[in-house]
DRENPA-3360 file (N, C-alpha, C; in nm, 2 decimals, always signed):
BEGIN
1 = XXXXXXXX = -0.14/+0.14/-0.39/-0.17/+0.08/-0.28/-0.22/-0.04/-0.34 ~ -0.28/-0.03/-0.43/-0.32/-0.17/-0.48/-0.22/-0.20/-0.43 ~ -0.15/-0.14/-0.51/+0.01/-0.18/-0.46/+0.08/-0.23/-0.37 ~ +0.10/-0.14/-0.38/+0.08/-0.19/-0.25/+0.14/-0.11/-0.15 ~ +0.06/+0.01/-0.22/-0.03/-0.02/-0.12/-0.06/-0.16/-0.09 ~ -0.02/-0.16/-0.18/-0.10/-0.33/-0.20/-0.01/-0.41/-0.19 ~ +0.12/-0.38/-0.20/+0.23/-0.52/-0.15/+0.34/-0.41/-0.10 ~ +0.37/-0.41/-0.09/+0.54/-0.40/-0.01/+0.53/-0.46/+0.12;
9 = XXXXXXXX = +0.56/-0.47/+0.24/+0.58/-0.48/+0.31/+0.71/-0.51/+0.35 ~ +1.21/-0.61/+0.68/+1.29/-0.69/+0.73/+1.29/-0.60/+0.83 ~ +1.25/-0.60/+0.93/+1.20/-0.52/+1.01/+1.36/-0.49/+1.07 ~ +1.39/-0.33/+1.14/+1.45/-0.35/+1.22/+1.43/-0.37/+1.38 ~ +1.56/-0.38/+1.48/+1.49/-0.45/+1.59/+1.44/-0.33/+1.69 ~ +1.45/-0.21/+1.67/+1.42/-0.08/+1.72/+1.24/-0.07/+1.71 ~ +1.24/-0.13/+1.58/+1.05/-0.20/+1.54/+0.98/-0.22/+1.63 ~ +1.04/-0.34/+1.68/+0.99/-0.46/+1.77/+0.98/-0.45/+1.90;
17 = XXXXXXXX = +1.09/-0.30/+1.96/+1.06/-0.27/+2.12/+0.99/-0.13/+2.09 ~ +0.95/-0.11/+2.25/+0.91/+0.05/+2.26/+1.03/+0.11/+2.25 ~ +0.96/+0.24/+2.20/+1.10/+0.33/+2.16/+1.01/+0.47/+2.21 ~ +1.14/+0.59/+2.28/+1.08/+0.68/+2.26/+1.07/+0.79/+2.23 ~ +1.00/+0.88/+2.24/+0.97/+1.03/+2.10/+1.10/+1.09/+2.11 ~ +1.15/+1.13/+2.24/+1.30/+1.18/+2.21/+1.43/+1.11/+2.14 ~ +1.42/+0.99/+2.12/+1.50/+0.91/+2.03/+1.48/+0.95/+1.92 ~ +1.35/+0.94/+1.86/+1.33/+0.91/+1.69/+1.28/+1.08/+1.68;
25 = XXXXXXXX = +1.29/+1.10/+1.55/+1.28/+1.19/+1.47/+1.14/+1.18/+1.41 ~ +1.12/+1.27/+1.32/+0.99/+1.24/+1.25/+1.01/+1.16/+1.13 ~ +1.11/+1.22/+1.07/+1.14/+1.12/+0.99/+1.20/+0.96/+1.00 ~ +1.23/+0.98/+1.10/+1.26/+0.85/+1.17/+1.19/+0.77/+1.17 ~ +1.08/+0.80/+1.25/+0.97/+0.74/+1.26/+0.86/+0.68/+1.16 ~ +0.85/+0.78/+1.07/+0.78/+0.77/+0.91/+0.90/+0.62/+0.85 ~ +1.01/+0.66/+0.90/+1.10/+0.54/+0.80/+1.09/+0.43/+0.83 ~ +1.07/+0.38/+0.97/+1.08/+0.23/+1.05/+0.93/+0.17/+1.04;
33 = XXXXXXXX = +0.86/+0.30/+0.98/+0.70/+0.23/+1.00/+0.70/+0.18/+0.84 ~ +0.78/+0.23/+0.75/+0.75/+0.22/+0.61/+0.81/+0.06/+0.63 ~ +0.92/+0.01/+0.67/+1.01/-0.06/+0.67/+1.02/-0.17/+0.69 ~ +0.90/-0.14/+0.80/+0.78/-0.24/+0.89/+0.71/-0.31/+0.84 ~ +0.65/-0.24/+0.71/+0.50/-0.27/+0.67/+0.51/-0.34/+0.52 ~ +0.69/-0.28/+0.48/+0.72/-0.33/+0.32/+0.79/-0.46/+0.32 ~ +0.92/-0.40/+0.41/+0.99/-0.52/+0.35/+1.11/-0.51/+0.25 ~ +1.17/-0.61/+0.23/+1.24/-0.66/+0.10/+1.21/-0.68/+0.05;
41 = XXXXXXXX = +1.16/-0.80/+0.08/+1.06/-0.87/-0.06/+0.88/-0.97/+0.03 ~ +0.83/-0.99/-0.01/+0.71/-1.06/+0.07/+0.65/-1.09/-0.06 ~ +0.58/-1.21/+0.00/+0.44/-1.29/-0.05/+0.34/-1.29/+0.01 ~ +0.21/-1.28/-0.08/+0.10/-1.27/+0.08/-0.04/-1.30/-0.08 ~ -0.16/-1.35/+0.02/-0.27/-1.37/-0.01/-0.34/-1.26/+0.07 ~ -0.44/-1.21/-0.04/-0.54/-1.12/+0.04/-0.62/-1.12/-0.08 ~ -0.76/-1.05/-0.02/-0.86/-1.03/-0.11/-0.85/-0.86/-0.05 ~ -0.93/-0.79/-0.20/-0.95/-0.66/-0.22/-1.14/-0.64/-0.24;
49 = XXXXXXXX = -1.21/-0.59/-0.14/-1.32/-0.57/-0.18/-1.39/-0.36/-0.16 ~ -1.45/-0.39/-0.36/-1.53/-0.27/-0.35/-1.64/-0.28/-0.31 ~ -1.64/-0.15/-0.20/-1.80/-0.15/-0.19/-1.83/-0.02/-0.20 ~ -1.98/-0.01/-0.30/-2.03/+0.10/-0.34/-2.16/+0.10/-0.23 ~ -2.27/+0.19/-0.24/-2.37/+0.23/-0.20/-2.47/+0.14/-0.18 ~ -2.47/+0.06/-0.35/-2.56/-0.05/-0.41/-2.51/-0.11/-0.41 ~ -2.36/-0.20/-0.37/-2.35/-0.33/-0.41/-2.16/-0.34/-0.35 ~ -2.09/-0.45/-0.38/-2.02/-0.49/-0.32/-1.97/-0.59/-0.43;
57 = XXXXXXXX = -1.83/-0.59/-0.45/-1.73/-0.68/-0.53/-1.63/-0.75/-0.42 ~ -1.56/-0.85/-0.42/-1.46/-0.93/-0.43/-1.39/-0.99/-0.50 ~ -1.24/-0.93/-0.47/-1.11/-1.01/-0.56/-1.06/-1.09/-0.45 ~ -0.98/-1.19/-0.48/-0.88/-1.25/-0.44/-0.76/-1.28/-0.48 ~ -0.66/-1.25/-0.42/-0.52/-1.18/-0.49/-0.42/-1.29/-0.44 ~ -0.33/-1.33/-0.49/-0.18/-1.32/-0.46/-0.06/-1.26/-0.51 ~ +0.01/-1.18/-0.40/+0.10/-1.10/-0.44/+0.23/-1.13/-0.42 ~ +0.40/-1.08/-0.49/+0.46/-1.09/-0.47/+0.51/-0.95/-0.51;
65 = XXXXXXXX = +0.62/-0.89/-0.42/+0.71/-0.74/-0.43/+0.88/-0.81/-0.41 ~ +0.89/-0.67/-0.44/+1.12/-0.71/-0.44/+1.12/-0.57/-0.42 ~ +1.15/-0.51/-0.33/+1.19/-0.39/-0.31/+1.07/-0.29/-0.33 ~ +1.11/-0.19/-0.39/+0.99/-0.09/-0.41/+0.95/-0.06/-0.54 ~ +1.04/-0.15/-0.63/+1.03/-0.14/-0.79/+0.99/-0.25/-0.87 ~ +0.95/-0.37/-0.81/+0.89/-0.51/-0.88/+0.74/-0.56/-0.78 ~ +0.64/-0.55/-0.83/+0.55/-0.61/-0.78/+0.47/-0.68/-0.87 ~ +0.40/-0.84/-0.82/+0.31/-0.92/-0.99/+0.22/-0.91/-0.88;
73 = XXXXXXXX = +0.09/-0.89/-0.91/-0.06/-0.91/-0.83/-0.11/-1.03/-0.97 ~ -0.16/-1.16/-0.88/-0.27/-1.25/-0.95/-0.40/-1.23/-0.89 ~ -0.47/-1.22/-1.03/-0.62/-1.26/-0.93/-0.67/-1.39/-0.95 ~ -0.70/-1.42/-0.82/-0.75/-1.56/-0.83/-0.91/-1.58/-0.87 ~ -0.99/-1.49/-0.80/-1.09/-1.46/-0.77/-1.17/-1.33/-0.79 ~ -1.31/-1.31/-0.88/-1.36/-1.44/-0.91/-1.33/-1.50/-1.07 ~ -1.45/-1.57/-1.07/-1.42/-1.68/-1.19/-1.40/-1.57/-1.35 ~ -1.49/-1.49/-1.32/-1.42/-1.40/-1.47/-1.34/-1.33/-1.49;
81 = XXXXXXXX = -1.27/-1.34/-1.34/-1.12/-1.25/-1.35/-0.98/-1.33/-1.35 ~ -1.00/-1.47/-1.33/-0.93/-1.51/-1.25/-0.79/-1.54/-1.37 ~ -0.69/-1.55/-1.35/-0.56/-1.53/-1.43/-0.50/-1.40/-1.44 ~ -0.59/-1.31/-1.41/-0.55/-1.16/-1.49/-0.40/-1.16/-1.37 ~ -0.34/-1.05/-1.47/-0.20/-1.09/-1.38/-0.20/-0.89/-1.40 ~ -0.12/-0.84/-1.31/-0.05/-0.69/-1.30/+0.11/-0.72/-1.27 ~ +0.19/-0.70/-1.33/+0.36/-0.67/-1.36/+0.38/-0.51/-1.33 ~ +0.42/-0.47/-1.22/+0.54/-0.34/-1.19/+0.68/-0.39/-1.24;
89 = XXXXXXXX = +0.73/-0.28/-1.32/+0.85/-0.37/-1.33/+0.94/-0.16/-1.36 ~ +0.97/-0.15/-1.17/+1.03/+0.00/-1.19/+0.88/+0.07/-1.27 ~ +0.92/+0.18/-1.36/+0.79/+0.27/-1.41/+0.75/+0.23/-1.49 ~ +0.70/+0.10/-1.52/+0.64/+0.04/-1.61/+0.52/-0.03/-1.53 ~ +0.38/-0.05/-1.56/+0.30/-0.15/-1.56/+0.23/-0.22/-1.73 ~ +0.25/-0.36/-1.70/+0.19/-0.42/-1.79/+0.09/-0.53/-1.69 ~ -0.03/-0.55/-1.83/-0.13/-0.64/-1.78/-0.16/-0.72/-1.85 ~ -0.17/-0.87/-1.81/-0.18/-0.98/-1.86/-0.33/-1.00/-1.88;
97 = XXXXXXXX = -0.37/-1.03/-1.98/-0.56/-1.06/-2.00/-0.56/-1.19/-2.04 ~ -0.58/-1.31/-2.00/-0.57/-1.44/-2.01/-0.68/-1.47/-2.15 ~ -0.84/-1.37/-2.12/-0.90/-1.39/-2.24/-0.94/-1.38/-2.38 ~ -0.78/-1.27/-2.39/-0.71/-1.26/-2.52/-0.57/-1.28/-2.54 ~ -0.51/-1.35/-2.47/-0.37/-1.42/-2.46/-0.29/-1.28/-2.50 ~ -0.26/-1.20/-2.48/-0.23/-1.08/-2.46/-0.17/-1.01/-2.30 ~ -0.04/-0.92/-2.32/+0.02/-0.87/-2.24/-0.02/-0.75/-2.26 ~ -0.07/-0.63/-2.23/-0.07/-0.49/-2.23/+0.03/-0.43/-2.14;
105 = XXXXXXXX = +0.04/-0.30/-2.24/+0.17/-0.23/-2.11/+0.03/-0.09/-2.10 ~ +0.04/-0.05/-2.00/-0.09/+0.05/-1.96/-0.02/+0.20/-1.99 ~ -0.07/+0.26/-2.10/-0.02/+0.42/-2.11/+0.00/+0.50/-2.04 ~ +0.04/+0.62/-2.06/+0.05/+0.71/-1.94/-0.08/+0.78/-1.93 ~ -0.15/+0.77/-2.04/-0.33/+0.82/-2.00/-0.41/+0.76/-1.96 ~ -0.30/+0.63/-1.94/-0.42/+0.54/-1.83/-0.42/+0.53/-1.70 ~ -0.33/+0.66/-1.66/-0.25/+0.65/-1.51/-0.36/+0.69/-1.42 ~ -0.45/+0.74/-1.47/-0.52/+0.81/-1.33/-0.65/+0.72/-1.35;
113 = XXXXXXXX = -0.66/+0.61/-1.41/-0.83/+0.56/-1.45/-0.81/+0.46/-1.31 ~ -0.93/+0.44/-1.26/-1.02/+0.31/-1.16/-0.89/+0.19/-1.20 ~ -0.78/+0.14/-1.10/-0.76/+0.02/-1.09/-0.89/-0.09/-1.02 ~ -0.93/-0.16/-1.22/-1.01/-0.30/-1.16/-1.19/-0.25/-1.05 ~ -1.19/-0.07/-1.10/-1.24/-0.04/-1.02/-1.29/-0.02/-0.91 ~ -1.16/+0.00/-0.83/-1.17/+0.02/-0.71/-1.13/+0.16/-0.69 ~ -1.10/+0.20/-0.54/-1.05/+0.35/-0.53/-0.92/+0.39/-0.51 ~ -0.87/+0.27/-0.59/-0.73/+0.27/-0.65/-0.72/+0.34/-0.76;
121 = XXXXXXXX = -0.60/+0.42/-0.78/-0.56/+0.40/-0.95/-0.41/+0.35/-0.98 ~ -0.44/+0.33/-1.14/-0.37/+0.27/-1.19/-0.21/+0.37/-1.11 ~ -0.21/+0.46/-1.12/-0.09/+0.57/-1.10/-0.07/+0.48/-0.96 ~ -0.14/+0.44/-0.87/-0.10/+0.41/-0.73/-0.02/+0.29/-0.73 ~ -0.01/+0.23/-0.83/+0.06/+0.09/-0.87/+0.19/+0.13/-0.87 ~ +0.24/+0.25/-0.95/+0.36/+0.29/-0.95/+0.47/+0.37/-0.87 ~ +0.40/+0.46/-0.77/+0.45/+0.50/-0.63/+0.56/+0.51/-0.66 ~ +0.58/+0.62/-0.73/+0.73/+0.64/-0.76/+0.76/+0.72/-0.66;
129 = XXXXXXXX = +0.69/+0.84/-0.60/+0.69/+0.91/-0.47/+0.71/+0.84/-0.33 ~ +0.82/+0.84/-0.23/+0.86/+0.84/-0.11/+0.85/+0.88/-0.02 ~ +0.76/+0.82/+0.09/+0.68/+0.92/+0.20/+0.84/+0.95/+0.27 ~ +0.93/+0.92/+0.26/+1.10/+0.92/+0.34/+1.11/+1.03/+0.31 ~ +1.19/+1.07/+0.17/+1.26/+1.12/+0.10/+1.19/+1.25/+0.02 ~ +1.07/+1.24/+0.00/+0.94/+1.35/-0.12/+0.89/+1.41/-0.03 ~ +0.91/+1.42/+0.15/+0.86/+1.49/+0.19/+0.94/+1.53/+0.37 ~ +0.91/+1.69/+0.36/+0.97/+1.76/+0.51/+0.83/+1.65/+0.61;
137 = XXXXXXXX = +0.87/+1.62/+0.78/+0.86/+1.54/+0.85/+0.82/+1.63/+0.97 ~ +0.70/+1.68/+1.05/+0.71/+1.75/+1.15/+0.63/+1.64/+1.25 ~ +0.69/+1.63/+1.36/+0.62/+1.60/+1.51/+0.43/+1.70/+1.53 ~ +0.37/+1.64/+1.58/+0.23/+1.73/+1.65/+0.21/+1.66/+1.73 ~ +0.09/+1.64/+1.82/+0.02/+1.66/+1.92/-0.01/+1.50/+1.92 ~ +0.04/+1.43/+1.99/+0.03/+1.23/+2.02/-0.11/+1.29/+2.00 ~ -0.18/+1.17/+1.99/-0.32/+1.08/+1.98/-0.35/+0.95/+2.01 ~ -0.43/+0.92/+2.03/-0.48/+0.76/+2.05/-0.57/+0.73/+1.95;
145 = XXXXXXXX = -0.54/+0.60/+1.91/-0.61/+0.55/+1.81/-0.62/+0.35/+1.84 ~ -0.69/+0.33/+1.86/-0.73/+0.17/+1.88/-0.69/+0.15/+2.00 ~ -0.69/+0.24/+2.12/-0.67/+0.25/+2.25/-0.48/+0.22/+2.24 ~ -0.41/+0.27/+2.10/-0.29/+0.28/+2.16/-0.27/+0.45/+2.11 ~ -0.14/+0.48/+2.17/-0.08/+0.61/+2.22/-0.01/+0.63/+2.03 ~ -0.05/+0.72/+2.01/+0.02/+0.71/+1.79/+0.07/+0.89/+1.83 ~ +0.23/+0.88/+1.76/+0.28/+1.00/+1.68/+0.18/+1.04/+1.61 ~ +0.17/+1.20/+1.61/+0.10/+1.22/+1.47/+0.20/+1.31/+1.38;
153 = XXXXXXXX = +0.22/+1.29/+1.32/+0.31/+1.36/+1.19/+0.26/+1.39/+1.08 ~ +0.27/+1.53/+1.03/+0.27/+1.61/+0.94/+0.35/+1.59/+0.81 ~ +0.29/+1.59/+0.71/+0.42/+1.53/+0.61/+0.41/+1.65/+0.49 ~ +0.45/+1.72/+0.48/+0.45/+1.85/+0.34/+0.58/+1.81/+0.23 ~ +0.50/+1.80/+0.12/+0.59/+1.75/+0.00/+0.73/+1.89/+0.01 ~ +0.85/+1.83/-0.07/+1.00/+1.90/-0.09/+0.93/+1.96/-0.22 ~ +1.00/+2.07/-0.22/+0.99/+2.11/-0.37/+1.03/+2.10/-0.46 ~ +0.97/+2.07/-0.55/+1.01/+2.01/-0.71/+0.95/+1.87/-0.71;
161 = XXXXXXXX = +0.94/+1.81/-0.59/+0.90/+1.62/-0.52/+0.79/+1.60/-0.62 ~ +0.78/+1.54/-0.68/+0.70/+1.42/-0.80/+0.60/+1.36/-0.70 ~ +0.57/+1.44/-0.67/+0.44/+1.37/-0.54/+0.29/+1.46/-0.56 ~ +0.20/+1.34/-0.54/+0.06/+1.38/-0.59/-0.01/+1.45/-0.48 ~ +0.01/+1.44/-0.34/-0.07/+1.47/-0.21/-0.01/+1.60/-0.16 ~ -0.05/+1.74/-0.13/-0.07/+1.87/-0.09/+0.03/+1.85/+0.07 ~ -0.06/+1.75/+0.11/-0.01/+1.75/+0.26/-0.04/+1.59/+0.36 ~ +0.01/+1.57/+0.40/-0.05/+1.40/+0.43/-0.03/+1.42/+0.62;
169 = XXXXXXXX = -0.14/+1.34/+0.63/-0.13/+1.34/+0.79/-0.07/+1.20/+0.81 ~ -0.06/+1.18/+0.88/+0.03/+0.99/+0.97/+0.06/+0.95/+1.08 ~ -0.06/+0.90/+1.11/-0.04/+0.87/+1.29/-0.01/+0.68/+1.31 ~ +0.14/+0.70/+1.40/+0.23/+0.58/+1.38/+0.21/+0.53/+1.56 ~ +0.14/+0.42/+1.61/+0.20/+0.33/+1.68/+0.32/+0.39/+1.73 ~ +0.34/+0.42/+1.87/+0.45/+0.47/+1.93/+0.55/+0.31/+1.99 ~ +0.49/+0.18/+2.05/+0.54/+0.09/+2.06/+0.57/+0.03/+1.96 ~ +0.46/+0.01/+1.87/+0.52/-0.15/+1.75/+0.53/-0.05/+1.64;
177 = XXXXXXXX = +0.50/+0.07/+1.61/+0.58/+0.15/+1.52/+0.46/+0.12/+1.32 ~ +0.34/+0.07/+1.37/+0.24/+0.05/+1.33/+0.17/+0.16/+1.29 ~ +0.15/+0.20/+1.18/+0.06/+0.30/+1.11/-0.07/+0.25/+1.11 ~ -0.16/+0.36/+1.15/-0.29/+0.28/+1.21/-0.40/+0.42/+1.13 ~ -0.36/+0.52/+1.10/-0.41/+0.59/+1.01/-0.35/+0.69/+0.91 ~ -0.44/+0.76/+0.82/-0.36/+0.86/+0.68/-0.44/+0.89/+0.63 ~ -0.42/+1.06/+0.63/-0.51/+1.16/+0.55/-0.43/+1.21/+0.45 ~ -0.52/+1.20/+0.32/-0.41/+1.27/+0.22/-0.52/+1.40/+0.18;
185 = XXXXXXXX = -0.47/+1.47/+0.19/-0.47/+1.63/+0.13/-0.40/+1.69/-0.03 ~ -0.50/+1.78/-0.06/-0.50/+1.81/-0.20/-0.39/+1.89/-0.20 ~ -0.32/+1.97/-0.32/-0.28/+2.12/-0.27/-0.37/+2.23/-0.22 ~ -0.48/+2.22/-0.20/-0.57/+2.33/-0.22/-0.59/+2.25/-0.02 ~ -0.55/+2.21/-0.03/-0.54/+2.18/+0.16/-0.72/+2.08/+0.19 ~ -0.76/+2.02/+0.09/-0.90/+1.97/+0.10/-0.88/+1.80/+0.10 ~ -0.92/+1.74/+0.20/-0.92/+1.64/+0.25/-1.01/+1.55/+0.12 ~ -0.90/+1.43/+0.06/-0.97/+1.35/-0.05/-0.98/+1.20/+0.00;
193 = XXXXXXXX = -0.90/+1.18/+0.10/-0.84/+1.01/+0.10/-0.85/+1.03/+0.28 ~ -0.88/+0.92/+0.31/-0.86/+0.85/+0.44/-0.78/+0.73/+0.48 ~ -0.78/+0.66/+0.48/-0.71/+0.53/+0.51/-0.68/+0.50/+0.65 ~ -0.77/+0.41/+0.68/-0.80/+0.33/+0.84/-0.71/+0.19/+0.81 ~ -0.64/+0.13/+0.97/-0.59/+0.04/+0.97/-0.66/-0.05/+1.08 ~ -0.68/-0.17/+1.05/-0.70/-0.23/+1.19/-0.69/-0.39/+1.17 ~ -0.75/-0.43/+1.24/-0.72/-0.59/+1.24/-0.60/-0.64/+1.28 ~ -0.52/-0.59/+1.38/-0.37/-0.62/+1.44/-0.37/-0.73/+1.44;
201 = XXXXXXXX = -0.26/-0.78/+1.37/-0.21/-0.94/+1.44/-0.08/-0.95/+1.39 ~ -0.03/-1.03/+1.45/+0.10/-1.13/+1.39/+0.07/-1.18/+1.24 ~ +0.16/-1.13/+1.17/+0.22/-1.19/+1.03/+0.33/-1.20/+1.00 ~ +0.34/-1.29/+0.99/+0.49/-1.41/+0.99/+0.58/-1.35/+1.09 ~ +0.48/-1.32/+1.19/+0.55/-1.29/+1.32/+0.62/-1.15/+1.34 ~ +0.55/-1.05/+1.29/+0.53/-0.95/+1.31/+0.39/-0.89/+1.36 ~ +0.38/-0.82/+1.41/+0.25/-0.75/+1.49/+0.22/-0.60/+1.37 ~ +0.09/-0.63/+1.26/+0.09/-0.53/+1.20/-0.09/-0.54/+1.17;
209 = XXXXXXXX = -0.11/-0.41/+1.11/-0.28/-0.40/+1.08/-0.30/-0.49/+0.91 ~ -0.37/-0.61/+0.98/-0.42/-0.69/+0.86/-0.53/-0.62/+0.76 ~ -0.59/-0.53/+0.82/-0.70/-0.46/+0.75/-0.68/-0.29/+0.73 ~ -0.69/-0.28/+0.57/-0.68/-0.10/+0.55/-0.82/-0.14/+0.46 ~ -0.89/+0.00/+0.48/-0.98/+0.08/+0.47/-0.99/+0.20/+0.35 ~ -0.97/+0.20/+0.25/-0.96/+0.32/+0.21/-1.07/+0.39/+0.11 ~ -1.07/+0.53/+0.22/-1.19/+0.57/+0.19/-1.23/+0.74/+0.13 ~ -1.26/+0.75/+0.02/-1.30/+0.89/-0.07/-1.39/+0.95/+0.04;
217 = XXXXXXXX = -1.28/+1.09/+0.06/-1.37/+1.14/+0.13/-1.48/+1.23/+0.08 ~ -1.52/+1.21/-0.01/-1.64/+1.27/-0.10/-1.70/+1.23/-0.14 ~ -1.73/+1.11/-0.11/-1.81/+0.96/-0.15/-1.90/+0.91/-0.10 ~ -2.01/+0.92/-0.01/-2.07/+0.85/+0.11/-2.08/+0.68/+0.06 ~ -2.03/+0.61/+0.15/-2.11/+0.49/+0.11/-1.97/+0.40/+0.01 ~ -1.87/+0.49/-0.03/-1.78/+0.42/-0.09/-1.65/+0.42/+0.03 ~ -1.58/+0.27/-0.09/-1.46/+0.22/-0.01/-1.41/+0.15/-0.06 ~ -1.24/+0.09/-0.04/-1.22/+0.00/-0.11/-1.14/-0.04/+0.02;
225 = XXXXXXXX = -1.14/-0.19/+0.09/-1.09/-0.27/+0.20/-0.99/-0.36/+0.15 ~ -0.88/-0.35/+0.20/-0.80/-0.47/+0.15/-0.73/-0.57/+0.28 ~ -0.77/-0.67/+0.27/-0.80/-0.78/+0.41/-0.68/-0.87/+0.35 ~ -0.57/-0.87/+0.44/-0.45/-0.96/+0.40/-0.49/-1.11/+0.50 ~ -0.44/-1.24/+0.47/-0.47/-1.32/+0.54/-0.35/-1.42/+0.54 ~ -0.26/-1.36/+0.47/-0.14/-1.44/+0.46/-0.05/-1.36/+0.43 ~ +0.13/-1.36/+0.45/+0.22/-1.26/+0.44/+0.32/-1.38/+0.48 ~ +0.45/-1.35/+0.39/+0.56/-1.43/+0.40/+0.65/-1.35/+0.35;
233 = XXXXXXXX = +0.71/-1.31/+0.47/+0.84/-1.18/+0.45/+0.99/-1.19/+0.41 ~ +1.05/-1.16/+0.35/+1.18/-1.23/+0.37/+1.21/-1.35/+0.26 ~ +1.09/-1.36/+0.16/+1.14/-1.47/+0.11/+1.22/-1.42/-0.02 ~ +1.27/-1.55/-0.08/+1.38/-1.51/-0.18/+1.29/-1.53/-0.28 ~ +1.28/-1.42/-0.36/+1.25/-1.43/-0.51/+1.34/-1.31/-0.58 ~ +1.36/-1.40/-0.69/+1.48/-1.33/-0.80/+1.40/-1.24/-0.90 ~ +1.50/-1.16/-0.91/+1.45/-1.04/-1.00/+1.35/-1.09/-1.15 ~ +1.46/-1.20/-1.21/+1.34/-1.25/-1.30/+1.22/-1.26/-1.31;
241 = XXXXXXXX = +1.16/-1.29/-1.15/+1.06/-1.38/-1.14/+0.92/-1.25/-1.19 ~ +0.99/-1.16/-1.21/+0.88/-0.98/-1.24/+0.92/-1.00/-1.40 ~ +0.89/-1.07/-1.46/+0.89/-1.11/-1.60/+0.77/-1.09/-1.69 ~ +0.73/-1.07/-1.82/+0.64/-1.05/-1.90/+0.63/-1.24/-1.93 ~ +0.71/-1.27/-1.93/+0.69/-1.45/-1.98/+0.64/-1.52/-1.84 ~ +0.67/-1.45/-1.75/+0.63/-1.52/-1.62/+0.45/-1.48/-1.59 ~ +0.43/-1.38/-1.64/+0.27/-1.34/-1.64/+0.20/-1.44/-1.68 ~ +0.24/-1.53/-1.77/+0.12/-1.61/-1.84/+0.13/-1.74/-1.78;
249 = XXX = +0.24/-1.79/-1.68/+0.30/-1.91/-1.62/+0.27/-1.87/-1.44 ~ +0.26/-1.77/-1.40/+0.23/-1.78/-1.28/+0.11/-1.85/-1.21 ~ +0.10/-1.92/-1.12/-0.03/-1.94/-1.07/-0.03/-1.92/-0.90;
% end
């Protein structure tokens, strides 16, 4: 999610109107919201802030994605972070450290450590797992959430699925097709993760939640919020541009 969670985000036009429950499927529905929110490719500015019990950080990011396999995060923000660069490039991350002119590629023991310390990890950068395709899709009981009417759907991983979550809940906007909340569950069926959406608005003229929330459910007092304030969907950037030579040239 950093990831993007933290970037993905061409909508189709089934998106954009009401649609309803007897049309779409569960999986159907899981796919137009994914589709909604990723994209092809986008650019976007946002800042990432931790907040702990005692205290509170801010990043400020610019991101670019190409599909679901190239994402570069810059940090702009603050001043002693500022250049650090993150490269997805497919199952690879590498990391650019400006204050040793150095590229790292991050191990596989470093998959589960604090991304940048937040309630990210490094592993979530790489989402090799497909809420589509890594998991069966069941309908339950509508709900309301931000005074609109939301699917709630049950998502249980396929077997053999390379997927980290026991059981995921997902309640999707029945009009704009807007995921507005997600519960991720252990195998052991124990509630770890939350993730709230809100702050609806138009980006780049789409209607989606500017603001997620995500929050350890065993944590009091912790969170990590990531506040988009700019999104440019649809634009063209070339495969290249997810380069190890482009890390140290991006601004």
């Amino acid at each position: 999610m950093v990831a993007m969670l933290i970037i993905g985000h061409l909508v189709a036009l089934s998106c954009l109107l009401p649609v309803q429950p007897e049309n779409l499927t569960a999986r159907e529905i899981v796919q137009k919201a994914d589709q909604k929110r990723r994209g092809n490719t986008s650019e976007a500015e946002m800042s990432i802030t931790i907040v702990r019990p005692t205290w509170s950080r801010k990043m400020v990011i610019k991101a670019w994605s190409k599909d679901n396999d190239y994402s570069l995060l810059l940090i702009t923000e603050p001043a002693r972070d500022r250049g650090t660069v993150f490269l997805k490039r497919k199952k690879e991350i590498w990391n650019w450290i400006p204050s040793i002119d150095r590229n790292i590629k991050l191990p596989p023991s470093m998959m589960m450590q604090s991304w940048m310390g937040s309630d990210f990890t490094n592993d979530d950068l790489i989402k090799e797992s497909s809420i589509v395709e890594d998991y069966k899709h069941k309908l339950l009981t509508d709900s309301v959430i931000l005074g609109r009417v939301c699917y709630k759907i049950e998502l249980l991983p396929k077997p053999e699925a390379p997927v980290v979550w026991g059981k995921i809940y997902s309640w999707i906007d029945k009009t704009d097709c807007m995921e507005l909340k997600t519960e991720l569950y252990d195998e052991d069926g124990y509630l770890v993760n939350q993730v709230l959406f809100s702050d609806i608005k138009l980006l780049d003229g789409r209607l989606l939640p500017a603001k997620m929330e995500y929050i350890p459910a065993d944590k009091k007092g912790q969170k990590t919020v990531i506040q988009y304030h700019k999104v440019n969907y649809g634009a063209t950037i070339d495969e290249a541009f997810f380069s190890l030579q482009n890390m140290k040239r991006v601004r």
